[in-house]
N, C-alpha and C positions, 0 to 999 in steps of 0.2 A: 494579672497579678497586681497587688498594690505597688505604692512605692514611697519610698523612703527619704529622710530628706535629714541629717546629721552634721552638728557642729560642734568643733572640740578645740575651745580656742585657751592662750598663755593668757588672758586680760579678759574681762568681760565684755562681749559685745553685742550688739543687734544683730536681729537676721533679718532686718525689713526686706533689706531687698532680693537675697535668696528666697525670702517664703514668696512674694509677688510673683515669682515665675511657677513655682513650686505649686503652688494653689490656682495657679491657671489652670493648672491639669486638671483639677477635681470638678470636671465639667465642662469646659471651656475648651481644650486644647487637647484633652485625652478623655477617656471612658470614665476614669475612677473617680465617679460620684455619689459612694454612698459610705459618705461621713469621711469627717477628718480628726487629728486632734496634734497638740502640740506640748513639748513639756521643757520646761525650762528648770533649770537650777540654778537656784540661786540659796549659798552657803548653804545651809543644811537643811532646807526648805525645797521644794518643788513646786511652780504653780503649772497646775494645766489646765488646757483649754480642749475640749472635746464640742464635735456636733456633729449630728445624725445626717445632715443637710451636707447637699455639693460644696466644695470649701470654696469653689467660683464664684461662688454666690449666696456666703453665709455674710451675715452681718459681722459673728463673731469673728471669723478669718480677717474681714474687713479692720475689724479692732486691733488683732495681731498687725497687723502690713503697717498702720499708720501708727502702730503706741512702739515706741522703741524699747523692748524689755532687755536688759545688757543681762547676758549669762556667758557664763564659759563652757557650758554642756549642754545644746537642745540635739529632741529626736520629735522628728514630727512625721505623719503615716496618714497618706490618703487611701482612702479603700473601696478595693471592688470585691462585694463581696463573693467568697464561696462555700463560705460556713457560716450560719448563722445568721438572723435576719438583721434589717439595716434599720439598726436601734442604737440608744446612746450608749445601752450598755455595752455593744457586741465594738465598739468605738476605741482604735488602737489612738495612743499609746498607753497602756495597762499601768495603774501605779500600785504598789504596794509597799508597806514598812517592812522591815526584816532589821536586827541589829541596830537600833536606832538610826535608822536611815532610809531613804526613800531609792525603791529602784525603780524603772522605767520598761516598757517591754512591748517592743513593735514589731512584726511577722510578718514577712511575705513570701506568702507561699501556700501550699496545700501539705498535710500533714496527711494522709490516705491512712485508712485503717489505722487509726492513732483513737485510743479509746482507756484513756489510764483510769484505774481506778483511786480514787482519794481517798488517803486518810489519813492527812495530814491537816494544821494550818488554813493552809490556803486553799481555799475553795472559788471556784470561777463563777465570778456574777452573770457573765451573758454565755451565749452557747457557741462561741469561738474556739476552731481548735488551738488557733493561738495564748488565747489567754488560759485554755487549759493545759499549753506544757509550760507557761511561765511560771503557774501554779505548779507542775509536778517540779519544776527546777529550783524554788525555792522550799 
């Protein structure tokens, strides 16, 4: 299964040295090496940083660990996959707008027999079943 990695702090802060451990795993120290991504907020803005690549061993993780981004909400999601091929799109954490604001959406786990039909909005860009019930729940 993937795994998760969440900060919800009163003051904006860095996660340097929580992700450092965090992203060992993606390669290094556990199995889950196929892609990572990270999503910060900051005021009513979101940046995120996705890659298809081990996060042990991406450049851009690398950027994350040494660039201090202070926010008061990050989710960040290394992934093994089980659904869907290991692409940027298929690449948690999922953002989209709703209500002039940005959500965030990271999954671990299997979803079995999970097949919703859309007809709404929001349609999933990769073949996740995660990003397809973030899509059914918004």
């Amino acid at each position: 299964m993937c795994q998760l990695l969440g900060m919800n702090c009163n003051v904006p802060t860095d996660i340097c040295f929580s992700f450092k451990g965090f992203s060992e795993r993606g390669g290094a120290t556990d199995e889950h090496k196929d892609g990572w991504g990270i999503a910060f907020f900051e005021d009513k803005g979101c940046r995120s940083f996705l890659d298809p690549y081990p996060s042990a061993s991406s450049t851009v993780s690398s950027l994350v660990k040494s660039y201090p981004i202070k926010s008061c909400n990050v989710i960040s999601h290394i992934r093994k996959a089980t659904h869907g091929e290991v692409t940027l799109d298929n690449t948690h954490p999922f953002t989209r707008e709703l209500w002039g604001q940005y959500w965030v959406f990271a999954h671990n786990g299997d979803l079995k027999s999970f097949h919703p039909d859309f007809q709404g909005d929001y349609l999933p860009v990769g073949s996740t079943d995660s990003e397809q019930a973030f899509c059914l729940i918004l």
